[in-house]
C-alpha positions as CSV (number, residue, x, y, z in Angstrom):
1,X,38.2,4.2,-6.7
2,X,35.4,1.8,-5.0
3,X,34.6,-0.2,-7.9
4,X,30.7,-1.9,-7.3
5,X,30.1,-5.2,-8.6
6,X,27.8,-5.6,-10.9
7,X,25.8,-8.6,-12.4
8,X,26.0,-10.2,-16.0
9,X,23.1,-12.3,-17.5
10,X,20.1,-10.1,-16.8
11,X,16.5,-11.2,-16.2
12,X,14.4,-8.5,-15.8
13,X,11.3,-10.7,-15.2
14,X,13.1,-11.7,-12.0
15,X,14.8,-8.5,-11.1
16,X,12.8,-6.3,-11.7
17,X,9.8,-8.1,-9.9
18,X,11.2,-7.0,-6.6
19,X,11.3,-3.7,-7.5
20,X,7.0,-3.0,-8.0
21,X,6.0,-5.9,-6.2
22,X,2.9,-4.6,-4.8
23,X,2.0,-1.5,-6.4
24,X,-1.0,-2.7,-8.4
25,X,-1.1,-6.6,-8.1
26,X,-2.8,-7.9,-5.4
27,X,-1.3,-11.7,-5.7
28,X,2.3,-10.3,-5.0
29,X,0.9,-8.0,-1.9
30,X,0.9,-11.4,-0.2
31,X,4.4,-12.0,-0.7
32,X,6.7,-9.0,-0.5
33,X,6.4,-5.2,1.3
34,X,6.9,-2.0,-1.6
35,X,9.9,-0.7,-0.2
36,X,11.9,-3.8,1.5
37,X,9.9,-7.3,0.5
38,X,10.8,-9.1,3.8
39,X,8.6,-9.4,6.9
40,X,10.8,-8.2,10.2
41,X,13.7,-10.3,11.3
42,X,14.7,-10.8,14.6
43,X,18.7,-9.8,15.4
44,X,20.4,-7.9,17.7
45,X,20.4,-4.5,17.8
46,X,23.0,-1.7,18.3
47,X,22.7,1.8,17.6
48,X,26.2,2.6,16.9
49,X,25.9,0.3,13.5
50,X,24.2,2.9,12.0
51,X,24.8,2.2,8.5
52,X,27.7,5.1,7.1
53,X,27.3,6.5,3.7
54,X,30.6,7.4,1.5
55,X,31.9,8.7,-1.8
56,X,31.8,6.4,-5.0
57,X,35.4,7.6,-6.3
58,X,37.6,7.5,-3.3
59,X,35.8,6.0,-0.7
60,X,35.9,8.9,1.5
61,X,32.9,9.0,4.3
62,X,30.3,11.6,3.6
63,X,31.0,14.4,6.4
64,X,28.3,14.4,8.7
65,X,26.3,16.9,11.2
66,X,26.4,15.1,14.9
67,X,24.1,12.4,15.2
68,X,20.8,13.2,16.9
69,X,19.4,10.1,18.8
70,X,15.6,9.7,17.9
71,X,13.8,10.2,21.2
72,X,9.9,10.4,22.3
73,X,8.3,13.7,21.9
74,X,7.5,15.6,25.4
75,X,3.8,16.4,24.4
76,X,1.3,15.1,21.6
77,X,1.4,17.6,18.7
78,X,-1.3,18.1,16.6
79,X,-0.1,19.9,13.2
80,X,-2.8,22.4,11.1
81,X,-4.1,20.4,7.9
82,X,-2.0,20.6,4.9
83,X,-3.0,22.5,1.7
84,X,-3.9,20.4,-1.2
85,X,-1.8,19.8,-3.7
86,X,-1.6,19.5,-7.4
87,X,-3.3,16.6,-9.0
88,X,-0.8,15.4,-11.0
89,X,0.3,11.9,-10.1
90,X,4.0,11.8,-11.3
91,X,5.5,8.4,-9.8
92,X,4.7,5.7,-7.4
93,X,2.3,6.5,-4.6
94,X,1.9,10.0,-6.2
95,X,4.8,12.2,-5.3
96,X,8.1,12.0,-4.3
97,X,7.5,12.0,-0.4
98,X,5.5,9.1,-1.4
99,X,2.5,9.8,0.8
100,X,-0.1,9.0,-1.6
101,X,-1.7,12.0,-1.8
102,X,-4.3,12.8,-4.4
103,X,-4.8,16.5,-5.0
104,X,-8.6,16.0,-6.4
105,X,-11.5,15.0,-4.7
106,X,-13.9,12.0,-4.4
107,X,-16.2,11.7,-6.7
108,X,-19.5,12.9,-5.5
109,X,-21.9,11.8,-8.4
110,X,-21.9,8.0,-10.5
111,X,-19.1,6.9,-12.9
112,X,-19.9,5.6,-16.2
113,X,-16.2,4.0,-18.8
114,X,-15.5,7.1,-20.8
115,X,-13.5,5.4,-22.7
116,X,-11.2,1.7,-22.4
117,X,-7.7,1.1,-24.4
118,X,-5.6,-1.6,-24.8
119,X,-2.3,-2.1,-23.1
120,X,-0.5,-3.8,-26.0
121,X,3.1,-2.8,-24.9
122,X,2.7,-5.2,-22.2
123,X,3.2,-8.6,-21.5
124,X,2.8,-8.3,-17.8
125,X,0.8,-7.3,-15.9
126,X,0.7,-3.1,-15.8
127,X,1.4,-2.2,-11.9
128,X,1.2,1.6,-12.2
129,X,-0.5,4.2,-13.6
130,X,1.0,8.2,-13.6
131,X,-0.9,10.9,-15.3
132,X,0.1,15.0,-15.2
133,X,-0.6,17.3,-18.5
134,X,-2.8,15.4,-19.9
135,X,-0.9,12.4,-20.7
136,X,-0.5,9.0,-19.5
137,X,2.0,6.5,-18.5
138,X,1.4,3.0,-17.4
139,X,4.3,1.1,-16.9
140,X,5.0,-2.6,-15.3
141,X,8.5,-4.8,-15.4
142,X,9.2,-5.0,-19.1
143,X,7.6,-2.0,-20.7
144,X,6.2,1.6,-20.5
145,X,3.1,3.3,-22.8
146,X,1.9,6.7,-23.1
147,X,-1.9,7.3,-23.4
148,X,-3.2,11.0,-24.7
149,X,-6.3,12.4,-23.2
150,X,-8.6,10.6,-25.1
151,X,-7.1,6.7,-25.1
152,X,-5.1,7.2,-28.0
153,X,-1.0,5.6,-27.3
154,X,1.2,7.4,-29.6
155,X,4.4,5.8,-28.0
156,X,5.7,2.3,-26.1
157,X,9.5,1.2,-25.1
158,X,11.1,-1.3,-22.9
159,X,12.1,-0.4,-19.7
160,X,15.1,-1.1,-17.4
161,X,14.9,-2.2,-13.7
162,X,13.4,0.6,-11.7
163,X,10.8,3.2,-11.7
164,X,9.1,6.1,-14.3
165,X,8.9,9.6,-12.9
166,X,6.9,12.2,-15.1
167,X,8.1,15.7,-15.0
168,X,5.1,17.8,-16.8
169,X,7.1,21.3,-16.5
170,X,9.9,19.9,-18.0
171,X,7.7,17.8,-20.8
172,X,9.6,15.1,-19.5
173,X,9.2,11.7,-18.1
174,X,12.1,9.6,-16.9
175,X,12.8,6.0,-16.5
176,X,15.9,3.2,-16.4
177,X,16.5,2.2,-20.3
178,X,17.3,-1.7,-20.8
179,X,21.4,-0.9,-21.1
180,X,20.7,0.9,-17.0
181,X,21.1,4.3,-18.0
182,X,18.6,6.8,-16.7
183,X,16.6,7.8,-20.1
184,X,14.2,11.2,-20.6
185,X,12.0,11.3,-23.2
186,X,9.1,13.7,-24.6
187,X,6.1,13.2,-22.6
188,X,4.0,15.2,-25.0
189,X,4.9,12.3,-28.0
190,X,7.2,9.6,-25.9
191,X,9.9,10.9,-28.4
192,X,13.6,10.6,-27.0
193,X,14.9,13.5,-25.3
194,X,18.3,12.4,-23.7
195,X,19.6,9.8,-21.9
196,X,22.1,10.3,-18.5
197,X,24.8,7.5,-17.6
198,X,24.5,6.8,-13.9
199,X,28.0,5.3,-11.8
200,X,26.5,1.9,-12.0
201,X,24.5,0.6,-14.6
202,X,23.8,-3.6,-14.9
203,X,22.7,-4.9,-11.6
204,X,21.6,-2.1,-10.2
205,X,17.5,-0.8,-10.1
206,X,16.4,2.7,-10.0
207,X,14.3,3.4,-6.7
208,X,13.6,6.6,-6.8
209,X,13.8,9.3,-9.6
210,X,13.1,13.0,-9.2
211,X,14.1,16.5,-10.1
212,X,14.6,19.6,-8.0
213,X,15.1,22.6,-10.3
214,X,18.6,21.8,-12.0
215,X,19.3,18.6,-10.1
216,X,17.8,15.0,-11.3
217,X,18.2,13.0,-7.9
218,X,18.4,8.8,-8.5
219,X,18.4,6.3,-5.7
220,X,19.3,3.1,-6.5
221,X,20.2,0.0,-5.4
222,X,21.9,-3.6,-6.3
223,X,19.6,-6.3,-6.9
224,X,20.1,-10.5,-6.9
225,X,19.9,-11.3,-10.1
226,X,22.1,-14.1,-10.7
227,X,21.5,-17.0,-8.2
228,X,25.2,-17.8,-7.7
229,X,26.5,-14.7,-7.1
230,X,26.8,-13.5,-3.7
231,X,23.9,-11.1,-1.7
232,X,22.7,-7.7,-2.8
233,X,24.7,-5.4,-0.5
234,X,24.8,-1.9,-2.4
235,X,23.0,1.0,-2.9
236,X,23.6,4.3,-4.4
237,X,22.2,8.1,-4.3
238,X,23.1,10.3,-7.6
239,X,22.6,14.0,-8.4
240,X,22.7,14.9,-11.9
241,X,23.2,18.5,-13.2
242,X,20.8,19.2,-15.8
243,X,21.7,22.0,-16.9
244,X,18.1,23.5,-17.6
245,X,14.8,22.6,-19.0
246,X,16.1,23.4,-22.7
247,X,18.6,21.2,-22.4
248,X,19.3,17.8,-25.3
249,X,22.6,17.0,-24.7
250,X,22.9,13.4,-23.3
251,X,26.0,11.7,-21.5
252,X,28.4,11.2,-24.5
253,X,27.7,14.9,-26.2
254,X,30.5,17.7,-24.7
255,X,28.2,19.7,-21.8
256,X,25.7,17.6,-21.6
257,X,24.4,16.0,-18.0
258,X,26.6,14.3,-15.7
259,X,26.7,13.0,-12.2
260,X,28.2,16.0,-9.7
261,X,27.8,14.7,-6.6
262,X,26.9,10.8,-4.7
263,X,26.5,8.8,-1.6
264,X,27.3,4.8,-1.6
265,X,26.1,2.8,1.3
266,X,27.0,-0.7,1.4
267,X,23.6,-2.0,2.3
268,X,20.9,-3.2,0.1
269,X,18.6,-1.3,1.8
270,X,18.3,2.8,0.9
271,X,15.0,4.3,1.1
272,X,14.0,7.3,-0.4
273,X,11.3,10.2,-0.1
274,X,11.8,13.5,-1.0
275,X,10.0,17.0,0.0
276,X,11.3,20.2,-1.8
277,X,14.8,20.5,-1.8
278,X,15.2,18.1,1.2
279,X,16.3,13.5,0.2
280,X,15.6,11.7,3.1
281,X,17.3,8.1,2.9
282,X,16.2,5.3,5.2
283,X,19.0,2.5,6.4
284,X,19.6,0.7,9.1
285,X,19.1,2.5,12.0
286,X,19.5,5.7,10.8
287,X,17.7,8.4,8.9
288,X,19.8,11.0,6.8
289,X,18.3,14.0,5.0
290,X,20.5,15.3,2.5
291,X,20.2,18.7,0.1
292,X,20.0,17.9,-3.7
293,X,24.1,18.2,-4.2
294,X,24.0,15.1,-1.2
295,X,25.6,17.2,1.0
296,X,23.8,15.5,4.5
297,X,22.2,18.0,6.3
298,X,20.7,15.7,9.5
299,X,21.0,12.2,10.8
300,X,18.9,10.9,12.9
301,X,19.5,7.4,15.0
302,X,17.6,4.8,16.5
303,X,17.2,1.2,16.7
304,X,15.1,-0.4,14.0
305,X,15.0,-1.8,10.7
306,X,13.4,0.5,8.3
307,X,10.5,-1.7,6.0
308,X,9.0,1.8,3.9
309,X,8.3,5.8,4.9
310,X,7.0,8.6,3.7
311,X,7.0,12.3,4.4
312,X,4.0,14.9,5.3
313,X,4.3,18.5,4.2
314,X,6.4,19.3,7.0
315,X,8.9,16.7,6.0
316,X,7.8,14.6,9.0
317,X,8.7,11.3,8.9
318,X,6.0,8.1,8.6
319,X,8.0,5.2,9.4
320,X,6.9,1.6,9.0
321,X,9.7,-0.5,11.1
322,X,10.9,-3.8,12.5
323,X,12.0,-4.4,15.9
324,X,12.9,-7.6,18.0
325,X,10.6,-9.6,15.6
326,X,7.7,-6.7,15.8
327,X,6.4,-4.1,13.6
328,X,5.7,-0.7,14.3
329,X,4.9,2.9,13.1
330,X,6.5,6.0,14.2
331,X,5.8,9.1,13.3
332,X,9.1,11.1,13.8
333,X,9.8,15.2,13.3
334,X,12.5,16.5,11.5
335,X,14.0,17.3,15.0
336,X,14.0,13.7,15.9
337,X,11.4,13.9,18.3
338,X,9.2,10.6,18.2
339,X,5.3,12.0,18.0
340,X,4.2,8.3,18.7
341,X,4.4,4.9,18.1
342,X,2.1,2.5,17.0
343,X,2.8,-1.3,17.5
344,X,0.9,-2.8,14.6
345,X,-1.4,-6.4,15.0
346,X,0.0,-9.9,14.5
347,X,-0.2,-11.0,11.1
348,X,-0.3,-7.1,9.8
349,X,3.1,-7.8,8.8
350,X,3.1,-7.1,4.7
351,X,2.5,-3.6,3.6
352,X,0.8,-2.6,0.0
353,X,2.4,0.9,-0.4
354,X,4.5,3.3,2.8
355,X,2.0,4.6,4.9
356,X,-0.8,6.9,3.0
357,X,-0.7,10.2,4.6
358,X,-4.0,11.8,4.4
359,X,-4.2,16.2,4.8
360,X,-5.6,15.4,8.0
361,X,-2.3,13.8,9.2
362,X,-4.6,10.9,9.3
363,X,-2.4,7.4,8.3
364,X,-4.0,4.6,6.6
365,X,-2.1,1.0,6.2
366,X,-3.2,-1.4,3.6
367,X,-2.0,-5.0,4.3
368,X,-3.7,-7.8,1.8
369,X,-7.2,-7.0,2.0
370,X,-6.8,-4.8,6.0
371,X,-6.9,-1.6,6.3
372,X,-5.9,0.3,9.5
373,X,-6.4,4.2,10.1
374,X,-4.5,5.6,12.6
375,X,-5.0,9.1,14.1
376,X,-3.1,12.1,14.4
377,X,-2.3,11.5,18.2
378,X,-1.1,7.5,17.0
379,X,-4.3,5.7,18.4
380,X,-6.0,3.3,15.9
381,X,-9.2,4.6,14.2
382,X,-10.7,2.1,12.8
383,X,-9.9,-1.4,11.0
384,X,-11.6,-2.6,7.9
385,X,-11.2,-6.0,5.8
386,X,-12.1,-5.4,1.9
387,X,-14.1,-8.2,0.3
388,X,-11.1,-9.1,-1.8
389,X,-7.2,-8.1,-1.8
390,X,-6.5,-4.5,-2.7
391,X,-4.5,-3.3,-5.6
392,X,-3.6,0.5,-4.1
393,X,-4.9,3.4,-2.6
394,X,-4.7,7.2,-2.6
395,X,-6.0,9.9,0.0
396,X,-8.0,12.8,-1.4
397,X,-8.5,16.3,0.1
398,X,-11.8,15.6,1.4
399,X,-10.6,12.6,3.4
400,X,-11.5,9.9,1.6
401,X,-9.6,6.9,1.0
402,X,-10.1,5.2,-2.3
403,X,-9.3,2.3,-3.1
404,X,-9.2,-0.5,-6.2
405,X,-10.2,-3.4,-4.4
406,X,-11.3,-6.8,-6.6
407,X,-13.0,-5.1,-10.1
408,X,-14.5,-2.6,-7.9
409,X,-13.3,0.9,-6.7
410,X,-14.5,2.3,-3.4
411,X,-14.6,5.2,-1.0
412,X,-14.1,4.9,2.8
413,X,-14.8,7.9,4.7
414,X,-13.2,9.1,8.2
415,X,-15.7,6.9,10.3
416,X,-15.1,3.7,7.7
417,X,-17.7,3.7,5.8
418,X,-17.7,2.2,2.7
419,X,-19.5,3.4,-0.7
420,X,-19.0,1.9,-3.7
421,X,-17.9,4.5,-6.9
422,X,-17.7,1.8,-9.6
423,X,-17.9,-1.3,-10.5
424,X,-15.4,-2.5,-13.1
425,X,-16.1,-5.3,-15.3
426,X,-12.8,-7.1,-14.5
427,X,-10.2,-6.9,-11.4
428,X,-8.0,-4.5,-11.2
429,X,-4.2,-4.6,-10.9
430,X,-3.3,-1.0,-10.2
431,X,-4.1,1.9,-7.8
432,X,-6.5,4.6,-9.0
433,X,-5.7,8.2,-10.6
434,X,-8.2,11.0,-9.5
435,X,-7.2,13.5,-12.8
436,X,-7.4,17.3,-12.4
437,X,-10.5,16.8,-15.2
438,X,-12.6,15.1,-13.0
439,X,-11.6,11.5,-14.2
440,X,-10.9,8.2,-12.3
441,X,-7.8,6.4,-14.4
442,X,-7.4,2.4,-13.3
443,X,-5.9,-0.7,-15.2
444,X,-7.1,-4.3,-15.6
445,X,-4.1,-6.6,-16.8
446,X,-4.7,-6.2,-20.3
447,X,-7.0,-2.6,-20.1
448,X,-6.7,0.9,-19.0
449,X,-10.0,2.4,-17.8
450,X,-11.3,5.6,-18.3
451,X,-14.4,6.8,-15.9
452,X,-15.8,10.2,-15.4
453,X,-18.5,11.8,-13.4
């Protein structure tokens, strides 16, 4: 059996601090990217050391389609716009392809504060805000709260190291309890629902957390948090079976939800996206996509080291890389075809959130206070510098970037033009929610902000 170490003596103020580093506050956008918080490193290259994924109990490599080399597209391809989708915000940059994608609209007319609460659960600084039937979550390093409709919080816990996923047609949300395990709870009340036990619990952060009908997927991955122990150097893809929506039974009750199938790669670095029924895992020069049993379907090669991605509707690949001391993004199809390449300015070299992936296929990059938009065929836009560092961003429908930036939230349109959409009495931490209702959802550090139109 490959036995993983783990870590003793937890600190989840230093753990866990790698884990949402730039999601909503600006001072740690300076220091760290939101997928892999280093800035590219220059080392030799080799394509064959693709990094190789295996079985946790015995060690046996994961069987593999042949490898298809990534390799530049023939012809530019210009793809029809993508459908909107719905405006639920359920994790981290939105969805699960993590493209940032709202599914509402800019607001057209003036805000006015609807309503303000307190986050009292916290005692740091909240760095995202989810919201989907509703309810709201805002969660940080230590803690989680649930918000109703109206401000009121029936419901706050601790939280473990890792990320909160909200599942509205389950009336679910889930998230990494402080003992590791993977916990779901109400997201109607917050009440406790059941918990899961994943194959590694201390020293390990959850990455990613999503479900696809019966099958909760978790990507995780070993984090430094004990500075005499040696280097980070696992990660760790889980499918959980369920069983169905009605389901209670946690870990320790007879029937109830285990682990069925995983994927170990001794590497620090795994990151996810997923789209439908398809995981996409980034390593070191390679791409895999799996099914939800983690059965790989595809792996594509190349020579780079992967910084943060995201997927488009057609499961195309956004990838923000390093190379030879460089940094780049691709924009690669399923097929492995490399649609184009985009080597990114000196100094752009710490990223806010994976690329934002607008219906247009339009990309936007947030660096600090920068923002780059890049075009469907991969030439640059336009380049913009905010009057103060931005928290996060999300793409609407109607191809607007908005953005928290200072106390203020903005608009920039397709030619970069800025409007502002309200101004916030003080900064903000965290990336705005565009709600199905019509209402814009941001967070100070010590208030959550209700505006409507």
């Amino acid at each position: 059996m490959l036995v993983l170490p783990t870590r003793s003596s937890l600190s989840f103020a230093l753990a866990a601090g790698l884990l949402l580093c730039c999601a909503g506050d600006p001072t740690r956008a300076q220091k760290a990217s939101a997928d892999r918080p280093k800035a590219p490193v220059k080392k030799k290259r080799n394509v064959k050391m693709s990094t190789p994924l295996s079985r946790y109990r015995d060690e046996v490599r994961v069987a593999l389609p042949p490898e298809t080399p990534i390799t530049p597209a023939p012809k530019p391809v210009i793809a029809p716009r993508a459908t909107a989708e719905p405006g639920n915000v359920v994790m981290q940059f939105v969805n699960a392809a993590r493209n940032s994608r709202s599914g509402v609209n800019a607001p057209s007319d003036p805000l006015t504060i609807r309503w303000r609460a307190a986050l009292s659960a916290f005692n740091q600084p909240p760095l995202v805000l989810l919201a989907a039937a509703d309810r709201i979550v805002a969660y940080g390093e230590l803690s989680w709260q649930l918000f109703q409709a109206d401000g009121a919080s029936p419901a706050h816990a601790a939280i473990g190291m890792g990320a909160v996923t909200l599942d509205p047609d389950w009336n679910l949300f889930y998230f990494p309890d402080k003992f590791g395990r993977v916990a779901a709870n109400q997201l109607s009340d917050g009440a406790p629902a059941f918990s899961l036990l994943p194959r590694q619990t201390k020293g390990f952060a959850r990455r990613l957390l999503t479900r696809f009908e019966n099958s909760l997927l978790a990507v995780s991955y070993e984090v430094a948090i004990d500075a005499h122990a040696a280097d980070p150097e696992y990660s760790i893809a889980e499918s959980f079976d369920l069983i169905g929506p009605e389901n209670r039974k946690s870990w320790l009750d007879a029937g109830g939800p285990a682990v069925v199938q995983d994927a170990v790669s001794k590497s620090a670095v795994m990151l996810p996206a997923m789209r439908k029924d398809s995981l996409v895992l980034a390593l070191d020069n390679v791409i895999y996509t799996l099914d939800p049993r983690l059965e790989v379907r595809s792996v594509l090669t190349g020579e780079f080291q992967p910084l943060a991605f995201s997927l488009d509707e057609a499961r195309r690949i956004y990838l923000l890389l390093g190379d030879r001391g460089k940094m780049y993004l691709w924009r690669i199809s399923p097929a492995g075809e490399r649609l184009y390449s985009l080597a990114l300015p000196p100094g752009f070299d710490v990223v806010a959130s994976p690329p934002i992936v607008g219906y247009d296929h339009t990309v936007y990059l947030v660096s600090g206070r920068f923002i780059l938009s890049v075009a469907e065929d991969g030439k640059l836009n336009w380049s913009r510098e905010a009057s103060t560092a931005i928290a996060g961003a999300v793409v609407t429908p109607d191809n607007r970037l908005i953005v928290s930036e200072g106390a203020n939230v903005v608009s920039w349109n397709a030619k970069g033009e800025r409007t502002l959409l309200h101004a916030f009495p003080e900064p903000l931490v965290t990336a705005p929610v565009l709600t199905k209702e019509g209402d814009l959802l941001v967070a100070s550090r010590t208030t959550l902000y209700c505006a409507s139109r």
